[in-house]
KEKE-3310 file (N, C-alpha, C; in steps of 0.2 Angstrom, whole numbers, plus 5000, padded with zeros to 4 digits):
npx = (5245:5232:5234:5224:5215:5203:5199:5189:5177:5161:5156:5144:5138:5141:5135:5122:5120:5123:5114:5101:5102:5100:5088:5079:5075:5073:5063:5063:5076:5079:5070:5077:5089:5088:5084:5080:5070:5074:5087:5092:5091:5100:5113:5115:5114:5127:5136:5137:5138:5151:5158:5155:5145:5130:5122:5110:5094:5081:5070:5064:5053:5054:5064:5081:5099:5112:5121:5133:5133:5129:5142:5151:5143:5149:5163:5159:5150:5160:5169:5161:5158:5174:5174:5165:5173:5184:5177:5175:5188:5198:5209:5227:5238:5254:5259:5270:5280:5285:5293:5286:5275:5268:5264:5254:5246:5243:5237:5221:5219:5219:5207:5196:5197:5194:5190:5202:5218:5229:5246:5257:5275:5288:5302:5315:5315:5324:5326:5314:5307:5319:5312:5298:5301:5307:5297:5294:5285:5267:5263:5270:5272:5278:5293:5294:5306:5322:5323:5317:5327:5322:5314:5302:5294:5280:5270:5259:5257:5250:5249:5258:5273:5278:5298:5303:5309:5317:5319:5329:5319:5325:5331:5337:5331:5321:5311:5307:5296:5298:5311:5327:5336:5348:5350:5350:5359:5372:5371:5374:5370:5356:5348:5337:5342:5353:5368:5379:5376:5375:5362:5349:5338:5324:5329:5341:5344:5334:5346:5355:5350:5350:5363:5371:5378:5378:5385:5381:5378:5374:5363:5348:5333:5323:5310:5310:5324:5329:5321:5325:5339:5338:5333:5343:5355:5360:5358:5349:5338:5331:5319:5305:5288:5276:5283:5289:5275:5268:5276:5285:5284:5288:5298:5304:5305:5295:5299:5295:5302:5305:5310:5313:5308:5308:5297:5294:5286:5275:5271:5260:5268:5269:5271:5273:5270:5262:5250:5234:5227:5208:5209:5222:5217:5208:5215:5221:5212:5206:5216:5222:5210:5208:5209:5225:5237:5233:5241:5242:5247:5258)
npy = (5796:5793:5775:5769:5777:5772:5762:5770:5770:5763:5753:5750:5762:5773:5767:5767:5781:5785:5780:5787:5799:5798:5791:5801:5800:5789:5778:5775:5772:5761:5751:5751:5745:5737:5735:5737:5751:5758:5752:5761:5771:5771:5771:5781:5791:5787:5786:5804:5805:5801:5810:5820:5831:5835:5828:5828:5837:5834:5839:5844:5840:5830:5821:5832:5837:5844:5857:5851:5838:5837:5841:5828:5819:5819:5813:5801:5795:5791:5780:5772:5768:5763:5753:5746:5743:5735:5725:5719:5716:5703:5699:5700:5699:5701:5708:5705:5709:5714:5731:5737:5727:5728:5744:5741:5731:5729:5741:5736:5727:5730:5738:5728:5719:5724:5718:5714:5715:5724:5723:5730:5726:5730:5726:5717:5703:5691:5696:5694:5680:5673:5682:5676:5662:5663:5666:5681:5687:5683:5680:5679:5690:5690:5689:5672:5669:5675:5658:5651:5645:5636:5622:5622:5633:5636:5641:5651:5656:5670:5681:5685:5694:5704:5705:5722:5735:5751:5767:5784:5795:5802:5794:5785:5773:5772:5776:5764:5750:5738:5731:5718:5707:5706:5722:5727:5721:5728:5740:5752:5744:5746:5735:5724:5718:5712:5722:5716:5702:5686:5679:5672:5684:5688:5696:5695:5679:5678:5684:5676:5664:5668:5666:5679:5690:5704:5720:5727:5741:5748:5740:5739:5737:5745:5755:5766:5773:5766:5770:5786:5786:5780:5792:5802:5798:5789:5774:5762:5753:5737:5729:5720:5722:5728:5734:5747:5750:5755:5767:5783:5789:5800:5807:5796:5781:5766:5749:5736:5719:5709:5696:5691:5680:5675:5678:5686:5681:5682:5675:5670:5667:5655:5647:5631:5623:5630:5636:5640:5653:5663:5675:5674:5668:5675:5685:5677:5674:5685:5689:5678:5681:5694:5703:5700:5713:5726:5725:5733:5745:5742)
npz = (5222:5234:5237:5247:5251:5243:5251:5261:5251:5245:5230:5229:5234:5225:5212:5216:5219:5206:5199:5205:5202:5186:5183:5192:5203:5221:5221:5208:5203:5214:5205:5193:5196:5205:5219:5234:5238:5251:5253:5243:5247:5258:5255:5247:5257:5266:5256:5256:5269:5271:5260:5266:5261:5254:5240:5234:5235:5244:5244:5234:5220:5206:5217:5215:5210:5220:5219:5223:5220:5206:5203:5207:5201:5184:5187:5195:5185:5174:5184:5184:5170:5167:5175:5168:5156:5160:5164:5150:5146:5141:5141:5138:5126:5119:5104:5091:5078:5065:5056:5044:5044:5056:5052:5042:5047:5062:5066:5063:5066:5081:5081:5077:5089:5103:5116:5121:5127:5118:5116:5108:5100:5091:5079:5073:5059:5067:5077:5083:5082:5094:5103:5103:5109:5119:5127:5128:5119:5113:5099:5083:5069:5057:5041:5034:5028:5033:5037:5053:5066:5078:5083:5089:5086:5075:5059:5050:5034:5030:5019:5002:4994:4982:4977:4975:4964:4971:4964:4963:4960:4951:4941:4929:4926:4933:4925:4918:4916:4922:4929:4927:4937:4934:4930:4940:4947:4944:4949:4964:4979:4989:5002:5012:5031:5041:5044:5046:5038:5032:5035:5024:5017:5005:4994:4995:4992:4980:4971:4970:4966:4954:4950:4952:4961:4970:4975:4993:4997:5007:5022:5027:5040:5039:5033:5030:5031:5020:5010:5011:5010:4997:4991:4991:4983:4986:4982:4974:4980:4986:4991:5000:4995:5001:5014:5007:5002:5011:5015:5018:4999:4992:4978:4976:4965:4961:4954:4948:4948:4936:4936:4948:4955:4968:4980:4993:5010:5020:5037:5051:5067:5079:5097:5100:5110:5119:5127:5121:5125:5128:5124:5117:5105:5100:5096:5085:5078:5071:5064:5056:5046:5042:5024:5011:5010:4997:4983:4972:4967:4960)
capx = (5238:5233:5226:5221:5209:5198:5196:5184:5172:5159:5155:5136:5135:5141:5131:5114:5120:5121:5103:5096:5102:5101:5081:5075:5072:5075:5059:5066:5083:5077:5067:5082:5096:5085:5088:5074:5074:5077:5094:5096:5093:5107:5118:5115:5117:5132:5141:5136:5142:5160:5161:5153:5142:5124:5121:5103:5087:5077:5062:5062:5051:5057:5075:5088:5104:5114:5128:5139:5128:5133:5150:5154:5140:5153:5168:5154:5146:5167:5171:5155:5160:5180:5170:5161:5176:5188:5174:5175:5195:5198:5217:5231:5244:5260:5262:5275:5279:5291:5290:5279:5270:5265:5260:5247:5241:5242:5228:5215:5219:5218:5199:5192:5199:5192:5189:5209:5223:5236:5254:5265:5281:5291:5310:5318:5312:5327:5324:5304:5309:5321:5306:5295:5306:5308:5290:5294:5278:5263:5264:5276:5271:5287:5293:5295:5315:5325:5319:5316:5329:5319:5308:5295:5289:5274:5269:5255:5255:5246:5251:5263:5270:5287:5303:5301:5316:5318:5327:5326:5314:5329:5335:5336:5328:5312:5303:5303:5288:5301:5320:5327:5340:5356:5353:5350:5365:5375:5371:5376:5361:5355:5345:5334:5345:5360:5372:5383:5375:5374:5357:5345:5334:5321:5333:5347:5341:5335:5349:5358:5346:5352:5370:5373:5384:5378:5387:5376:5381:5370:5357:5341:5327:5319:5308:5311:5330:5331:5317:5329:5345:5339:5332:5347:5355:5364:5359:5346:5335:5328:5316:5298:5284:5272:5287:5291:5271:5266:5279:5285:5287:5290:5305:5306:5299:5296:5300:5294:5305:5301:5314:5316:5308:5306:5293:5292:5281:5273:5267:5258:5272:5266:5276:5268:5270:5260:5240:5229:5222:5205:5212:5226:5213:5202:5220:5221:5208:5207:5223:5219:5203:5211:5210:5230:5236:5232:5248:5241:5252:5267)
capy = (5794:5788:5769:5767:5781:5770:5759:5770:5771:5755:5754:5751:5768:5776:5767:5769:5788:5790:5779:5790:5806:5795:5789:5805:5799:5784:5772:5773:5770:5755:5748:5749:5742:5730:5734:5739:5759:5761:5752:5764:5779:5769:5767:5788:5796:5784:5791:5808:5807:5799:5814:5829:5836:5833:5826:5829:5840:5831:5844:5846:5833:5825:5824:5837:5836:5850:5858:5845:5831:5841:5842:5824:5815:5815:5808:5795:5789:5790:5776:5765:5764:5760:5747:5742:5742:5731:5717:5715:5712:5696:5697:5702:5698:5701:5706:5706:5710:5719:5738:5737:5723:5734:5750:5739:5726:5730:5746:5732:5722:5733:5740:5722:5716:5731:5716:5711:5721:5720:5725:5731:5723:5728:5723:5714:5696:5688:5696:5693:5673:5674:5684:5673:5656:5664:5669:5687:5690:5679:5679:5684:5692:5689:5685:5663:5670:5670:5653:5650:5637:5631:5619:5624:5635:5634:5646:5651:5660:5676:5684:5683:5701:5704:5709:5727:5740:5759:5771:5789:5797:5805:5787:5784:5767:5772:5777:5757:5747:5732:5728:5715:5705:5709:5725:5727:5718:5731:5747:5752:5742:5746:5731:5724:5714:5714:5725:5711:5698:5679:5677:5672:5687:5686:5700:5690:5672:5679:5687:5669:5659:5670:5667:5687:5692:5712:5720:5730:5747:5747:5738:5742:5733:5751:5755:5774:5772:5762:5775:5791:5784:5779:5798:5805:5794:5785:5768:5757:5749:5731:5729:5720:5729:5729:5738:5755:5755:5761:5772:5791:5788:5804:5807:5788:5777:5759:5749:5728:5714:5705:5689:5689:5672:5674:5682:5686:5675:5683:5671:5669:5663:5654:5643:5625:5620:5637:5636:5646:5657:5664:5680:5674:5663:5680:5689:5673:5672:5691:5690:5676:5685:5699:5699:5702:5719:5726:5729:5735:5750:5741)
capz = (5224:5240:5237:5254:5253:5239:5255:5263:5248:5241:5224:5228:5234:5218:5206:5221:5218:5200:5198:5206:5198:5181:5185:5193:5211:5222:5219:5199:5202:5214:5202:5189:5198:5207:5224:5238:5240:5255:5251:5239:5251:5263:5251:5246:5265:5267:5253:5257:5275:5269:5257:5270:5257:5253:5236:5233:5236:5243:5246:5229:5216:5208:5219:5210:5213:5223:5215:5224:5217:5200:5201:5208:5193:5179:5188:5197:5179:5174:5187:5182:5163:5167:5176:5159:5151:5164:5164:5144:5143:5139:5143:5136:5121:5115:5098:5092:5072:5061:5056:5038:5044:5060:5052:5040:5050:5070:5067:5059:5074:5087:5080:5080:5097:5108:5121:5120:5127:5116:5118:5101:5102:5086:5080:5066:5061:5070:5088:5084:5083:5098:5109:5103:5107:5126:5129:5128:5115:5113:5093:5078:5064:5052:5036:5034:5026:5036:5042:5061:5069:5084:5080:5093:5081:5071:5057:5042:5030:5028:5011:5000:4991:4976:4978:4971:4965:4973:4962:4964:4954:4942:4940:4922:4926:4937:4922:4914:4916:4924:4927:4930:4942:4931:4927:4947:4952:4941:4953:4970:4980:4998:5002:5018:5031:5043:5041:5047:5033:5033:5034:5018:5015:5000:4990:4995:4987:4974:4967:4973:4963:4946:4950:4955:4970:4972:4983:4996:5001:5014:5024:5035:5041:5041:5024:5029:5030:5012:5005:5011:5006:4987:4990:4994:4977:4987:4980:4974:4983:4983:4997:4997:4991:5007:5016:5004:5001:5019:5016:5011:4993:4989:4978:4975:4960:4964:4950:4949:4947:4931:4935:4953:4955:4976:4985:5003:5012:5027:5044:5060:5069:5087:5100:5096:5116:5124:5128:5118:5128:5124:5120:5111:5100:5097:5090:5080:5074:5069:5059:5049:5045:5038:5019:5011:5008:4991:4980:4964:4967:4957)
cpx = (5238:5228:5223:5213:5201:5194:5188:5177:5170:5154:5148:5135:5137:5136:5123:5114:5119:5113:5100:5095:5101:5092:5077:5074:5075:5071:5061:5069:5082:5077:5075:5087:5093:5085:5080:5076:5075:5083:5096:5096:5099:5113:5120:5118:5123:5138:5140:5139:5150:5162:5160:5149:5136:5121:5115:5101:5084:5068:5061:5057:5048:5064:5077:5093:5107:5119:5135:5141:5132:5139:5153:5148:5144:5158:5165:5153:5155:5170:5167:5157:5170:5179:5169:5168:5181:5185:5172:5182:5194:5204:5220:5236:5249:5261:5266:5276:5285:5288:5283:5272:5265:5261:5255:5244:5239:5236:5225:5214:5215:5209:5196:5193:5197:5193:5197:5215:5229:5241:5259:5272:5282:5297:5308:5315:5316:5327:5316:5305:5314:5317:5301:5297:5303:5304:5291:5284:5274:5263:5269:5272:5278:5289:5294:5304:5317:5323:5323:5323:5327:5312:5301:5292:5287:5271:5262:5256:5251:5246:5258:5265:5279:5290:5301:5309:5315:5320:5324:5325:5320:5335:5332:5331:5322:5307:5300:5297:5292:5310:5321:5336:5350:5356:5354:5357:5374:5377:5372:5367:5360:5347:5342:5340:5349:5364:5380:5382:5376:5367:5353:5339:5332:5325:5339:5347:5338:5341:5356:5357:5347:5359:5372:5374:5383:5382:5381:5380:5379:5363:5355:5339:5320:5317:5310:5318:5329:5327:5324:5334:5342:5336:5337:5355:5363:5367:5354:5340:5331:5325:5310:5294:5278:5279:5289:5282:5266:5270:5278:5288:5289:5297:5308:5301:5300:5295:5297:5300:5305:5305:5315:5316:5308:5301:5293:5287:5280:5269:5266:5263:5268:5271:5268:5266:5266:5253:5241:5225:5215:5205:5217:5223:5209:5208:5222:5215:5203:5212:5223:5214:5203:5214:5219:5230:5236:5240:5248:5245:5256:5262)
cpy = (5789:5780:5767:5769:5778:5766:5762:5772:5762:5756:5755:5758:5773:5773:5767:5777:5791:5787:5783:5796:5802:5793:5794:5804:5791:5780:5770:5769:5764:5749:5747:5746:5737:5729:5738:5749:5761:5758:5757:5771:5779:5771:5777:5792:5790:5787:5801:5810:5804:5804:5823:5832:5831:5834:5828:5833:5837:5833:5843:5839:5835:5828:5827:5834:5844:5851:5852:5839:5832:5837:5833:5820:5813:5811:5800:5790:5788:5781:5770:5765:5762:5755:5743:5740:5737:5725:5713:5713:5706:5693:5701:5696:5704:5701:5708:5705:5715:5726:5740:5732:5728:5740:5747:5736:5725:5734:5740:5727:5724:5736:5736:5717:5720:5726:5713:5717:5719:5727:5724:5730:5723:5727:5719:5708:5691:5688:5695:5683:5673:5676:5679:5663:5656:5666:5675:5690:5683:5674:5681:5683:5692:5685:5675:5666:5678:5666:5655:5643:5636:5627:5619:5629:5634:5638:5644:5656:5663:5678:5683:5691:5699:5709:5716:5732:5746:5762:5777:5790:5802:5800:5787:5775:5768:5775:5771:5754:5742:5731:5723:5713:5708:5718:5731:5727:5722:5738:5746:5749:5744:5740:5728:5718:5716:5716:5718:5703:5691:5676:5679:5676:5686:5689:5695:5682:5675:5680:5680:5665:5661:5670:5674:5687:5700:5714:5726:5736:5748:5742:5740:5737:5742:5754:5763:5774:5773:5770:5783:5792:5783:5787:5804:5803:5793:5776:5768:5753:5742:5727:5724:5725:5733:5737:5746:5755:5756:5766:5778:5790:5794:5804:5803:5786:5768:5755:5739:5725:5707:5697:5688:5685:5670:5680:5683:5687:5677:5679:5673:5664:5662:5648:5637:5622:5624:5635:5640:5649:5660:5669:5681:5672:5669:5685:5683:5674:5679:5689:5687:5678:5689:5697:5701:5708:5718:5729:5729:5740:5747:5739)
cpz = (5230:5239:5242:5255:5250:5245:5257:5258:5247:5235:5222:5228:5228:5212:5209:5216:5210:5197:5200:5203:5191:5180:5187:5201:5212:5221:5212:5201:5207:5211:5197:5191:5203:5214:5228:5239:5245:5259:5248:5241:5258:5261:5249:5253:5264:5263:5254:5263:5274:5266:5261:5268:5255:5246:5232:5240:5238:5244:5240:5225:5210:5212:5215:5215:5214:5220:5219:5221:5208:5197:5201:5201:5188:5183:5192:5190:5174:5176:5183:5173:5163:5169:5171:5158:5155:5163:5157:5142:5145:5143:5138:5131:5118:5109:5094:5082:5069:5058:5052:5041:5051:5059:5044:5041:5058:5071:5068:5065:5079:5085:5079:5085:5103:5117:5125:5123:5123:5115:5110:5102:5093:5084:5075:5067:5064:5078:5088:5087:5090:5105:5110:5107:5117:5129:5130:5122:5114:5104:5090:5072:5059:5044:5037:5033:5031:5039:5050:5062:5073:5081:5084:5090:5074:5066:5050:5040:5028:5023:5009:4995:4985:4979:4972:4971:4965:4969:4964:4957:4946:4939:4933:4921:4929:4934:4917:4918:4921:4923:4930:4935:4939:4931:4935:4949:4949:4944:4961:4975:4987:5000:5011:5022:5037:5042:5040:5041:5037:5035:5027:5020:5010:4995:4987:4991:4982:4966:4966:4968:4955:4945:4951:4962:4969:4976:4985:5000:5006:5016:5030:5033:5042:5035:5025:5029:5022:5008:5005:5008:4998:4988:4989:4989:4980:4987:4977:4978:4982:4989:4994:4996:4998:5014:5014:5002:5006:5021:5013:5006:4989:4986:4976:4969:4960:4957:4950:4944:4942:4932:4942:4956:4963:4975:4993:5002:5019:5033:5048:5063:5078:5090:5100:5106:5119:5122:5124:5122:5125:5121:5114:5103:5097:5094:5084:5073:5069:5063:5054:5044:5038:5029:5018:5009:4998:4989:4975:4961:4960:4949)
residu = (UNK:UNK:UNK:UNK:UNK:UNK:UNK:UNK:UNK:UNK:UNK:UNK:UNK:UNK:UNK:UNK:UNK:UNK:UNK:UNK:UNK:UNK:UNK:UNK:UNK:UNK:UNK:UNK:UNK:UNK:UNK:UNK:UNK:UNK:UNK:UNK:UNK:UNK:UNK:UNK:UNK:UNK:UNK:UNK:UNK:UNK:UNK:UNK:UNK:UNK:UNK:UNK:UNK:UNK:UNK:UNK:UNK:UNK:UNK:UNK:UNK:UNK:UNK:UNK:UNK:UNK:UNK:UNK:UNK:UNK:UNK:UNK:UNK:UNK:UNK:UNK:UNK:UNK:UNK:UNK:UNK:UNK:UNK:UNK:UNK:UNK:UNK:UNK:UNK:UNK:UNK:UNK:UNK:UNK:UNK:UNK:UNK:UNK:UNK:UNK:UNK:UNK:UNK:UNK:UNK:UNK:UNK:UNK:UNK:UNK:UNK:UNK:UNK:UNK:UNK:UNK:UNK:UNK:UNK:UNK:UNK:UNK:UNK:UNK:UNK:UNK:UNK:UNK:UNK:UNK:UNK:UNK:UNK:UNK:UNK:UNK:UNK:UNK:UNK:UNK:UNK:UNK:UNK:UNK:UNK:UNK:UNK:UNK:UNK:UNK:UNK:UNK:UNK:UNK:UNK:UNK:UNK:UNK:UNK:UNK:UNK:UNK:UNK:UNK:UNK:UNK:UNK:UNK:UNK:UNK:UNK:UNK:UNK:UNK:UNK:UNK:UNK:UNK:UNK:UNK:UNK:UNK:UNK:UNK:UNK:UNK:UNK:UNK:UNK:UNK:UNK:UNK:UNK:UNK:UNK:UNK:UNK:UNK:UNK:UNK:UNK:UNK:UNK:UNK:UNK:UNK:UNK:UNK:UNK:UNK:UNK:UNK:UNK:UNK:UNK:UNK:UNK:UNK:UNK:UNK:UNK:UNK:UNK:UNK:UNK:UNK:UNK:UNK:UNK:UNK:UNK:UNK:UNK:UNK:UNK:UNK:UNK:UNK:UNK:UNK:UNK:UNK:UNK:UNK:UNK:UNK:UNK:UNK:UNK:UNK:UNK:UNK:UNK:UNK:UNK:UNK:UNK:UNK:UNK:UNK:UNK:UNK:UNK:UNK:UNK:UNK:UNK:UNK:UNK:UNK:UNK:UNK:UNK:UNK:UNK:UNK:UNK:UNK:UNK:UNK:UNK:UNK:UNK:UNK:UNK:UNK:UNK:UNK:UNK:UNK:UNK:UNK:UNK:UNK:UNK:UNK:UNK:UNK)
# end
């Protein structure tokens, strides 16, 4: 695209031109746009002779437009609402959240923010913390566990959801009402987390705080992973609940934790030293807004 070419156009002459196809004649589309008509007859032949072709009939009455007029109309009344919509962004945000929380609570954002450009940024809760530290994203959506080490961040909590257990659906346990942490920490588990370990996840402290050392045959931060693998019966899982019920649960039966005694604790995580932009304050104040999800499921 050549952008030089926009130079020899002016914007007046496009919204003269579509006034008056839009009003019927030039005295209307005057009166509506507020402009003398025989500006808005200047403002017509000017773009007509920049384009070569003659827009309008003018023997006719009222004015018509000529098939030139026609053709060029939609991409005219095209420019003038990209226009509209340019002059209601607010600005832009960074946001930045983890997988589950993304596919429940980013839509609900994005369809009360129209005036907001925001930017999806998603990744585990320990590179959301690190983005957010380094001014890479505006916000974090993220569990509170693993806690934050810098102390320039500042967080609320949004909802709070249970630890819940995966098995596959021909698991002799995923037709109880509730198991619990022993009888969990008994079977091969695949649990949420670094493969690599040493960070307190909600699974992880739980199982801590009943004296049990599981071992984990695998870990994700990716609720379709975890679901797959306990599909595929090759483990257990012991995930939150918000995480496997945005998912495919086919195949899986989600099981509550009657002793687990942690919950992951969801936040608005922000850097405490950064303006509040007005846009950022209108994705704030959206999010808190937002009732919690419902997890009647379990």
């Amino acid at each position: 695209m050549d952008l030089t070419a926009a130079y020899g156009y002016r914007l007046d002459w496009v919204v003269s031109f579509v006034a008056v196809a839009r009003y019927g004649g030039f005295s209307a589309a005057a009166k509506a746009v507020f402009r003398g008509q025989s500006r808005i007859s200047e403002h017509v032949a000017e773009l007509e002779k920049a384009l070569g072709v003659q827009l309008f009939d003018r023997s006719a009455h009222p004015v018509a437009l000529t098939p030139e007029g026609r053709a060029l109309l939609p991409a005219a009344e095209e420019i003038l609402h990209r226009l509209g919509e340019l002059a209601t962004v607010r600005g832009q945000v960074r946001f930045g959240t983890y997988p589950s929380a993304a596919a429940w609570l980013f839509p609900q954002v994005a369809v009360r923010v129209k005036e907001v450009r925001l930017l999806l940024v998603e990744g585990p809760s320990i590179e959301l913390e690190r983005a957010l530290v380094h001014g890479e994203i505006d916000l974090a959506i993220r569990p509170v566990h693993p806690l934050v080490a810098s102390e320039t961040l500042e967080h609320r909590v949004l909802w709070r959801e249970p630890l819940v257990a995966v098995f596959a659906a021909s698991h002799p346990l995923a037709a109880q009402p509730s198991v619990g942490l022993a009888d969990l920490a008994a079977l091969p588990l695949i649990s949420i987390g670094e493969a690599s370990g040493g960070r307190q996840f909600e699974s992880h402290l739980a199982f801590a705080s009943a004296g049990l050392s599981p071992a984990s045959v695998y870990r994700t931060n990716q609720p379709q992973t975890l679901l797959s693998l306990v599909r595929h019966g090759l483990g257990t899982g012991v995930t939150n609940a918000l995480a496997v019920t945005t998912a495919n649960l086919d195949g899986v039966r989600l099981v509550p934790i009657h002793d687990a005694g942690v919950e992951r604790q969801v936040a608005l995580f922000l850097h405490r030293d950064r303006p509040r932009t007005p846009a950022l304050t209108a994705v704030i104040d959206t999010v808190t807004a937002i009732d919690p999800p419902a997890l009647g499921v379990l």
